[in-house]
N, C-alpha and C positions, 0 to 999 in steps of 0.2 A: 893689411891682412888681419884676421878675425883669430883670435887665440882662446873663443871661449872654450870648446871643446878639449882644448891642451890643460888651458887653467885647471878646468874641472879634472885632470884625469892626475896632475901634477897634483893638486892640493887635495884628492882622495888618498890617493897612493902614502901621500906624507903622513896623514893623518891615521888612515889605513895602520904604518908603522910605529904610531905614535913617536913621531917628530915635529919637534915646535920650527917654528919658523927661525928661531936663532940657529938650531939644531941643524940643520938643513944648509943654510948660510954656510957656517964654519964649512961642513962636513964636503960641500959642492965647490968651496972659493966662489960661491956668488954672494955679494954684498947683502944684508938684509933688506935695506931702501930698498935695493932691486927687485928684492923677493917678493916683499910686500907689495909692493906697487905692480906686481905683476899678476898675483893672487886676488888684486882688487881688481882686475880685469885692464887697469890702464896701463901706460906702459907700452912699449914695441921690443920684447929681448929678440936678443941677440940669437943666430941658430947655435954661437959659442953657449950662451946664458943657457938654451934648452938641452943643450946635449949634457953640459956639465950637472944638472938639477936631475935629468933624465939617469945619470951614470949612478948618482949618489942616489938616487931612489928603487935602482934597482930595473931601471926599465930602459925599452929599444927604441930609440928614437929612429924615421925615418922618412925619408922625402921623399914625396912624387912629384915630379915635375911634367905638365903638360901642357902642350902647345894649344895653345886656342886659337879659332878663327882661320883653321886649314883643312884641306882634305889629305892633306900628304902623310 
């Protein structure tokens, strides 16, 4: 799965509030390595890791899930 569109909306939003990346860590319980290594695009988080960064920044996390390869 492809999280650059998320990255960029997560690491606006932070920055947006002027939150450092340690800032953010603490305030979410998500680890810094994590943070960072997600912010640099590498990484696979967690839908836990996105909801938790999404809550402490203020924003609505949400899933669509869609069937491909049917007519049904």
């Amino acid at each position: 799965m492809h999280f650059d569109n998320l990255i960029k909306i997560i690491k606006e939003r932070r920055e947006t509030l002027h939150v450092t990346q340690e800032m953010l860590a603490e305030i979410s319980g998500v680890g810094l390595r994590t943070l960072k290594t997600f912010e640099s695009g590498k990484g696979n988080p967690t839908a836990e890791t996105l909801k938790k960064l999404a809550d402490a920044l203020g924003l609505e996390l949400t899933f669509h899930i869609k069937k491909m390869g049917t007519d049904q």
